[in-house]
TIZA-672879 format. One record per residue: x, y, z of N, C-alpha, C in turn. Coordinates in steps of 0.2 Angstrom, whole numbers, padded with zeros to 4 digits, always signed. Each point is the difference from the previous one (the first is absolute). Example, Ala and Ser with C-alpha at 12.3 -4.5 7.8 and 13.67 -1.06 7.14 Angstrom:
! TIZA-672879
+0066-0028+0039-0004+0006+0000+0004+0006+0000 -0002+0005-0004+0004+0006+0001-0004+0005+0003 
***
This chain:
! TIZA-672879
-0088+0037-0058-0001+0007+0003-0006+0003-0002 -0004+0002+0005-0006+0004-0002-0001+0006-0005 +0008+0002+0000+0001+0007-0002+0000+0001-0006 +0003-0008-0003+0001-0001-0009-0006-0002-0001 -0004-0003+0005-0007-0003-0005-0005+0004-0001 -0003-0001+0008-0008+0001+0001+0002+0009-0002 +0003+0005+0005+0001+0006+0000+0002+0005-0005 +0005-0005-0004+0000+0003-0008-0005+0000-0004 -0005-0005+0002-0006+0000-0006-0004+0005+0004 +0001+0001+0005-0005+0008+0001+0002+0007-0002 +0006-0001+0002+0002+0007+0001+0008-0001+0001 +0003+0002-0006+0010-0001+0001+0002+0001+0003 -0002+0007+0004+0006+0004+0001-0002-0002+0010 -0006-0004+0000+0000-0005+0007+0003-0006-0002 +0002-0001-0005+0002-0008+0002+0008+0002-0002 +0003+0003-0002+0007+0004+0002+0001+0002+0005 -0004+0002+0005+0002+0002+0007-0001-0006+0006 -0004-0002-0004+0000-0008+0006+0006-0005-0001 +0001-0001-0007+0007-0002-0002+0005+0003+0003 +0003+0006+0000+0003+0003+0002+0003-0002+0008 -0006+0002+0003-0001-0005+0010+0003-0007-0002 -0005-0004-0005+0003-0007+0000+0007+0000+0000 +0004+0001-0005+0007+0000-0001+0003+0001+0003 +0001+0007+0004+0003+0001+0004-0003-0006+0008 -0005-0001+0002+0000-0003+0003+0003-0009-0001 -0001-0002-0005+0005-0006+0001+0007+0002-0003 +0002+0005+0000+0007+0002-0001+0001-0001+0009 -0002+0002+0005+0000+0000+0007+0000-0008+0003 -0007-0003-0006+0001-0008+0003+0008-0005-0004 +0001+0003-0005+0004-0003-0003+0008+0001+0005 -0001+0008+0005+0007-0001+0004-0001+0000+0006 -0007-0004+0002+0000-0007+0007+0002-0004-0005 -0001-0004-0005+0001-0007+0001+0007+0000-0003 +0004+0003-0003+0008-0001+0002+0003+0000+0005 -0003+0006+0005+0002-0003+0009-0002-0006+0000 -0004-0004-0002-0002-0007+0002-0007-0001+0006 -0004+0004-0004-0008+0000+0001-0004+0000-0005 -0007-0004+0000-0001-0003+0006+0000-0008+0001 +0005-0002-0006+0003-0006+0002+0007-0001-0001 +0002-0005+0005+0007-0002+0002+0003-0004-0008 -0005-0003-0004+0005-0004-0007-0003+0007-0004 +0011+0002-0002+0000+0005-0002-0004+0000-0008 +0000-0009-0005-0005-0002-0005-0006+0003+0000 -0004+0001+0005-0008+0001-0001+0001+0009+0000 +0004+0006+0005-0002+0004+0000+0004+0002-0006 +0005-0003-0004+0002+0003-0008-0006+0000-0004 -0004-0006+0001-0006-0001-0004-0005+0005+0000 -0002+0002+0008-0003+0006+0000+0002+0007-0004 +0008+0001+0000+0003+0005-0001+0001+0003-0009 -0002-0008-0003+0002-0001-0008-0003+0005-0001 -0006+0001-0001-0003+0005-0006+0002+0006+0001 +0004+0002-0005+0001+0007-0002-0004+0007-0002 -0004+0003+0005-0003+0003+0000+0002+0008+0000 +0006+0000+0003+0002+0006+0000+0004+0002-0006 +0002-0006-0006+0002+0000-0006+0005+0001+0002 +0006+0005+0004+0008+0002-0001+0004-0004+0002 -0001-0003+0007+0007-0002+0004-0002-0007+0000 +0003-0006+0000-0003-0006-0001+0002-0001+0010 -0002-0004-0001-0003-0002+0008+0008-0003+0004 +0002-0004-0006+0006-0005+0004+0006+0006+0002 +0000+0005-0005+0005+0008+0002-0002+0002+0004 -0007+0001+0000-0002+0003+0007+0003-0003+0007 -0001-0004+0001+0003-0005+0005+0005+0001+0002 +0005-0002-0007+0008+0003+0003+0003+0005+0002 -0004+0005-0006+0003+0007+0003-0002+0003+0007 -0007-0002+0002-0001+0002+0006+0001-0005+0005 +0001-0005+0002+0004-0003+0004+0008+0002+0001 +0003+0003-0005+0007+0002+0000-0001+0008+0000 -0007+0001+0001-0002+0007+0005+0000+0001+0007 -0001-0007+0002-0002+0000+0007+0008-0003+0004 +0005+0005-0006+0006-0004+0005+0001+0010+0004 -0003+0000+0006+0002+0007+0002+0003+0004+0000 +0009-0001+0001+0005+0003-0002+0001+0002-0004 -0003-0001-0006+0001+0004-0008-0003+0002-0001 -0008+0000+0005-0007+0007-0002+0005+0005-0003 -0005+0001-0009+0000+0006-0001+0009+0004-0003 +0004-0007+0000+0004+0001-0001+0001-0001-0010 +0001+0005-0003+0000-0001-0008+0001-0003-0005 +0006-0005+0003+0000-0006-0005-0002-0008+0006 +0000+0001+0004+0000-0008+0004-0007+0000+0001 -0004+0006+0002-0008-0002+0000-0005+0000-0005 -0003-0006-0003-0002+0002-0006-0006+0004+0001 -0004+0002+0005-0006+0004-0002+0001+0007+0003 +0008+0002+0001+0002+0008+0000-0001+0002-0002 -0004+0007+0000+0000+0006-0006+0004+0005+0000 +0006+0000+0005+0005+0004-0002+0007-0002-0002 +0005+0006-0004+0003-0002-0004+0008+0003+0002 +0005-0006-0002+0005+0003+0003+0003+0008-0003 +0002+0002+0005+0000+0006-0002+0003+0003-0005 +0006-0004-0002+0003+0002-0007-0003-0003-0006 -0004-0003+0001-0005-0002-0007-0004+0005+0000 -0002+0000+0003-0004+0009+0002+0001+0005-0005 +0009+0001+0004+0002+0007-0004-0001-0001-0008 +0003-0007-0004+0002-0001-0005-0008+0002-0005 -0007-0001+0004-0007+0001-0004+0000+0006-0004 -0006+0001-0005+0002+0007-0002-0007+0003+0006 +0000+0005-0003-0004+0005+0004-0007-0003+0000 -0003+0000-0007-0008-0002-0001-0001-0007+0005 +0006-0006+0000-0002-0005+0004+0000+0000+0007 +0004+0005+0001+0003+0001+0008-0009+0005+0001 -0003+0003-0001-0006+0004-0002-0005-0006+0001 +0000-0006-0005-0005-0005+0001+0001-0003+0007 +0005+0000+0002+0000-0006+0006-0001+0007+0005 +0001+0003+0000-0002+0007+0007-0008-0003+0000 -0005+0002-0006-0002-0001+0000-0005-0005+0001 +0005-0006+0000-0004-0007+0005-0001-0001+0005 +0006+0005+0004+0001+0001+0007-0005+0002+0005 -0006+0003-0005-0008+0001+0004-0004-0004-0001 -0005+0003+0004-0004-0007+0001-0005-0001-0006 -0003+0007-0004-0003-0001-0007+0007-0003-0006 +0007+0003+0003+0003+0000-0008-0001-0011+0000 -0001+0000+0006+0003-0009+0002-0007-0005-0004 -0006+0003+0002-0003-0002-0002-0002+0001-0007 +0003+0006-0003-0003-0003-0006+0008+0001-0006 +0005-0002+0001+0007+0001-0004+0002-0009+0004 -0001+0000+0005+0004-0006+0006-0002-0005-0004 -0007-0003-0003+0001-0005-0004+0003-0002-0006 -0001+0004-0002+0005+0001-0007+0009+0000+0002 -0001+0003+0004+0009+0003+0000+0003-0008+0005 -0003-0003+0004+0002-0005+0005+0000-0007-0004 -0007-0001-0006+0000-0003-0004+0005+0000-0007 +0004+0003-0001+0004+0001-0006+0009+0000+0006 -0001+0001+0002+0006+0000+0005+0000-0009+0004 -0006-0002+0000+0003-0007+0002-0001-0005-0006 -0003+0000-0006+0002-0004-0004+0004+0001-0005 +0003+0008+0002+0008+0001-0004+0006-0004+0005 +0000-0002+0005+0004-0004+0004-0002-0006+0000 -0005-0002+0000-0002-0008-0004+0003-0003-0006 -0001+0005-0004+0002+0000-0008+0007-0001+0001 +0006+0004+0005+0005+0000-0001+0005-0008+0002 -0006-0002+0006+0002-0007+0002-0002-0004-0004 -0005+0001-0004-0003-0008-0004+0006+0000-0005 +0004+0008-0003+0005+0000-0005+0008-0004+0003 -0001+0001+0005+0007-0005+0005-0003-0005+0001 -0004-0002-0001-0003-0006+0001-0001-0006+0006 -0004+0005+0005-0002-0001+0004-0006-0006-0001 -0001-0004+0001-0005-0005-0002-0004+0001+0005 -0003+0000+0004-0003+0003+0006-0005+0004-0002 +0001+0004+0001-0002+0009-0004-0004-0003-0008 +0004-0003-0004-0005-0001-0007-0003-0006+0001 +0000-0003+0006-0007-0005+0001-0006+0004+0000 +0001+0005+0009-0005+0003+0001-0003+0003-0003 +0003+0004-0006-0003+0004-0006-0005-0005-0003 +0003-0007-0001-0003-0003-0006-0007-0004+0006 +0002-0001+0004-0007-0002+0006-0003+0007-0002 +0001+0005+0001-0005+0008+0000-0004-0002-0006 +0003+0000-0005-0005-0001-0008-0004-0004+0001 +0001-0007+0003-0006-0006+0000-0006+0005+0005 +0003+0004+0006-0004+0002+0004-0006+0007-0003 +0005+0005-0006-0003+0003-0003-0005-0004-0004 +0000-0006-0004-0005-0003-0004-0005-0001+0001 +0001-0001+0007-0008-0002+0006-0003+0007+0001 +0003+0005+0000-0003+0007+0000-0003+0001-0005 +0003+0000-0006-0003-0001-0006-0005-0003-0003 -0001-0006+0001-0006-0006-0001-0006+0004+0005 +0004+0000+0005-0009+0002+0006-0003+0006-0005 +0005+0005-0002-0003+0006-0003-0003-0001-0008 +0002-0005-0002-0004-0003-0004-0006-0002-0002 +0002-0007+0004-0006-0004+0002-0006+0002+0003 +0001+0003+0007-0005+0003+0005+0000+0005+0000 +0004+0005+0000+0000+0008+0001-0004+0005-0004 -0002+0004+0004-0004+0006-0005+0005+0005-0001 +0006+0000+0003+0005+0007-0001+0006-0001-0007 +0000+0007-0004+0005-0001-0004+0007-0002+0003 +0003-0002-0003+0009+0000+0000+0002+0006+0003 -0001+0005-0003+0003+0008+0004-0002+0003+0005 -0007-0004+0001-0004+0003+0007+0003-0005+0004 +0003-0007+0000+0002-0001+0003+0009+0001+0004 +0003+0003-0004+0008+0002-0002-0002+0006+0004 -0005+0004+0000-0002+0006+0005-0002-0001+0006 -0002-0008+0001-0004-0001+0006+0011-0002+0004 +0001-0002-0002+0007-0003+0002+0004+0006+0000 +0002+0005-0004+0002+0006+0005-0001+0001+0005 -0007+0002-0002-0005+0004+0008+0004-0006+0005 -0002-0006+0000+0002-0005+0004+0009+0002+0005 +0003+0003-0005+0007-0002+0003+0001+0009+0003 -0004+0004-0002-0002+0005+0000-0002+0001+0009 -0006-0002-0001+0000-0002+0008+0002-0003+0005 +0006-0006-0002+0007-0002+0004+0005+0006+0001 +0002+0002-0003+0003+0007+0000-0002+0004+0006 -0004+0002+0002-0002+0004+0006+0004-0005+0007 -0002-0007+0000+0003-0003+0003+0006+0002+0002 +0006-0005-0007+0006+0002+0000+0005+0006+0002 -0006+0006-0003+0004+0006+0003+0003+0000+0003 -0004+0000+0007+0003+0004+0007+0003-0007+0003 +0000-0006-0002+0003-0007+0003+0008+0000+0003 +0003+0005-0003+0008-0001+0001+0003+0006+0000 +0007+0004+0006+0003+0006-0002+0005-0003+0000 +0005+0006-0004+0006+0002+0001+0001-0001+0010 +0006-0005+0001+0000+0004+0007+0006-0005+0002 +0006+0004+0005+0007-0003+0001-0003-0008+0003 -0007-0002+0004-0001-0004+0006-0004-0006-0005 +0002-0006-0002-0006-0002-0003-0005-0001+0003 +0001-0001+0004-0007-0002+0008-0005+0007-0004 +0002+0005-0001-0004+0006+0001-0002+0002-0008 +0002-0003-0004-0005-0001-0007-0006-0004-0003 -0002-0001+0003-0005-0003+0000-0009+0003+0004 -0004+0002-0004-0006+0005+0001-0005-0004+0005 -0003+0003+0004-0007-0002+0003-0005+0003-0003 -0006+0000-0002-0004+0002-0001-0008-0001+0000 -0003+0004+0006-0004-0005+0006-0007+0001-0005 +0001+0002-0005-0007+0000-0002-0005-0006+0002 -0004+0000-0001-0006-0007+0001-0005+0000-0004 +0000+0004-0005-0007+0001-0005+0001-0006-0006 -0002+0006-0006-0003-0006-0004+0008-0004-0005 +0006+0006+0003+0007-0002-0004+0001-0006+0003 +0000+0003+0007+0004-0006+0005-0004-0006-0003 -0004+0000-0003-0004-0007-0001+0003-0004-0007 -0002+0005-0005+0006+0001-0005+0006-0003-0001 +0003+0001+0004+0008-0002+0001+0000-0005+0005 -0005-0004+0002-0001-0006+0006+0007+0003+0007 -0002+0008+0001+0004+0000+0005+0007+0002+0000 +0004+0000-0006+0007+0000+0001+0000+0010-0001 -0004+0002+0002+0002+0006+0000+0004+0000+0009 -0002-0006+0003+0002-0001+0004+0009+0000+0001 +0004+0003-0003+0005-0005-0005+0007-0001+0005 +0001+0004+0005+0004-0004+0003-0001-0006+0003 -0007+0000+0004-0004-0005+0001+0004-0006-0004 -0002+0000-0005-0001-0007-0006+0008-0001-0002 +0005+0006+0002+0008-0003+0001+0003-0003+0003 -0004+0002+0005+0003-0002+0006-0002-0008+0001 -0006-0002-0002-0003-0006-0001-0004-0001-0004 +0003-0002-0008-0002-0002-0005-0003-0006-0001 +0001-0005+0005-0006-0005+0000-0006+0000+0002 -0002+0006+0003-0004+0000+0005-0006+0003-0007 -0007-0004+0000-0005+0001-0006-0001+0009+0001 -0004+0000-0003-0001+0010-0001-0006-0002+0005 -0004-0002+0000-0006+0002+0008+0002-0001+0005 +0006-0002+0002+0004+0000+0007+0003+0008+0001 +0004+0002-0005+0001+0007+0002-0001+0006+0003 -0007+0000-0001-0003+0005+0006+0004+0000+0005 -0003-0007+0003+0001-0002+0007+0008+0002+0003 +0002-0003-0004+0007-0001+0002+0001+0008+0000 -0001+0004-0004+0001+0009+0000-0001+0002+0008 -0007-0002+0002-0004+0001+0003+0003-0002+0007 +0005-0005+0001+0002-0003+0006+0006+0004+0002 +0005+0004-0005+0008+0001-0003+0000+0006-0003 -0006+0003+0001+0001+0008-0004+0006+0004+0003 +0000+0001+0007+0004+0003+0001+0007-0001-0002 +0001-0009+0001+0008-0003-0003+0001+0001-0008 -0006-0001-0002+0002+0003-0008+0001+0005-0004 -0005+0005+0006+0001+0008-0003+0008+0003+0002 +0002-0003+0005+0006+0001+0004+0007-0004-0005 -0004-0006-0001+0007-0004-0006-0002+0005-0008 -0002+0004-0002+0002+0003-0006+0000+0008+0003 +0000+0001+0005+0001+0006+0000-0007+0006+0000 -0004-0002+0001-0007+0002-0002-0001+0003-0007 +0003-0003-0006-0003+0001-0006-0007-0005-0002 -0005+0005+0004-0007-0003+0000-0004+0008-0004 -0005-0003+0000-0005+0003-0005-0006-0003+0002 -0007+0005+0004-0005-0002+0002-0004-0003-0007 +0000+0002-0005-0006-0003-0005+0004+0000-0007 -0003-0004-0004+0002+0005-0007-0002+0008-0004 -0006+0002+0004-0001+0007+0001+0004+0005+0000 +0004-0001+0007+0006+0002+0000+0005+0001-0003 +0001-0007-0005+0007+0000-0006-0003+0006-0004 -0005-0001-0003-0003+0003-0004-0001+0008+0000 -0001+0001+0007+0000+0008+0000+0008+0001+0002 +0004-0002+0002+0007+0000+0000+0005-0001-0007 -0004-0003-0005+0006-0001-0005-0003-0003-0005 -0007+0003-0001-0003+0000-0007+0004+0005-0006 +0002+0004+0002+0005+0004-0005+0006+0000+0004 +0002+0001+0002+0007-0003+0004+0005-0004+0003 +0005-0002-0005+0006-0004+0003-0002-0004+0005 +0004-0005+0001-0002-0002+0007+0009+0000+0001 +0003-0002-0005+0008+0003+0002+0004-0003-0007 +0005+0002+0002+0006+0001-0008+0000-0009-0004 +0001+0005-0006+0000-0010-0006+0007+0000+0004 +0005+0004-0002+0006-0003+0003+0001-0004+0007 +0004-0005+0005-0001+0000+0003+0004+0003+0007 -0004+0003+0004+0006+0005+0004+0003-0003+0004 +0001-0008+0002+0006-0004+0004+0001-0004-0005 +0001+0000-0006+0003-0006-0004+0008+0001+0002 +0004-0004+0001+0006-0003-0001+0003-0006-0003 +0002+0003-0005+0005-0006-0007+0002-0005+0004 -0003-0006-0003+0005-0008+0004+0006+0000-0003 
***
């Protein structure tokens, strides 16, 4: 990565921001190739996906929890979805005040990006933790594949890199920091599952960013389909998509931004949960 080398021996706090773009941006490539892009032997696209660059989530997690995201009917449901952010409502009640205060305070688009890495990161490898102690064998592999993949992080920053260890730990916040705007507005609370799921037609420099899945009904509705197909397909089916969730669309991320840089986008509790 240019960011650790060349641009750290000129100037840090450039080669921190360019890292920052990188990670999050193969954070984007590393979720095409678990849809299975841009090769069909699911072996070659793990290979691309090994190095851990984002340091938190190991890759093979990533995969399962978000495939057992893209089962519809549980969008955003608080224990069957794993990448819901909201909480059944009696777990809710039971927080004290100061945590029920921090998660308010997630629920915007500044609290998300700078509290949502920390709070999402301690919150999925405390339920990692709790499976590797039942002893899920699965879960303590990927962990232990993470470590080999964190050592190649390591080595490079070693061997070749001009960036410290903590500029790099800072380039990788920034990184998940910047997926975060993403995932915000991705999902609501809402009776219809059809209608949980966000458009957001931006086309600038995010949408590139995110290889398109701002797109994101889009990319549920057909998950196989690569991210530089999705324009199109938006583009042929606007009206049937804006129509199948309801028109929870959002012209840019500008938009989010002046709508819900300080404000909510809606309650940690969630307001259709019903107990199975």
């Amino acid at each position: 990565m240019i960011g650790t080398t060349w641009a750290s021996a000129v100037w840090l706090p450039l080669g921190i921001v360019l890292t920052v773009l990188a990670i999050a941006q193969f954070s984007s490539l590393q979720h095409e190739l678990l849809h299975g892009h841009p090769f069909r032997n699911a072996t070659l696209n793990h290979v691309l996906a090994f190095p851990a660059l984002g340091l938190c989530i190991p890759y093979l997690r990533f995969q399962t929890t978000h495939l057992a995201h893209h089962y519809d009917p549980i969008l955003t449901d608080p224990y069957d979805d794993p990448e819901s952010n909201y909480l059944d409502p009696a777990v809710w009640s039971r927080l004290s005040r100061p945590v029920q205060r921090l998660l308010r305070l997630n629920n915007t688009l500044l609290g998300r990006m700078l509290l949502g890495p920390a709070i999402g990161t301690y919150t999925f490898v405390r339920g990692d933790w709790r499976l590797i102690r039942a002893g899920d064998a699965s879960v303590r592999e990927a962990w232990v594949l993470h470590g080999f993949g964190l050592l190649l992080v390591l080595a490079w920053l070693m061997a070749v890199g001009a960036m410290p260890l903590w500029a790099y730990v800072v380039a990788a916040y920034g990184g998940m920091s910047l997926l975060k705007i993403r995932t915000f507005m991705e999902h609501r609370a809402h009776e219809k599952a059809r209608a949980r799921t966000v458009i957001i037609e931006d086309r600038g420099p995010l949408a590139l960013l995110y290889l398109n899945n701002n797109l994101h009904v889009v990319h549920h509705q057909h998950p196989a389909v690569p991210w530089y197909r999705l324009p199109a397909l938006y583009a042929a089916g606007k009206a049937r998509y804006t129509s199948c969730n309801e028109g929870y669309v959002y012209r840019s991320y500008a938009d989010i931004f002046r709508a819900h840089l300080l404000k909510a986008k809606d309650p940690v509790p969630h307001p259709f949960y019903h107990p199975h």
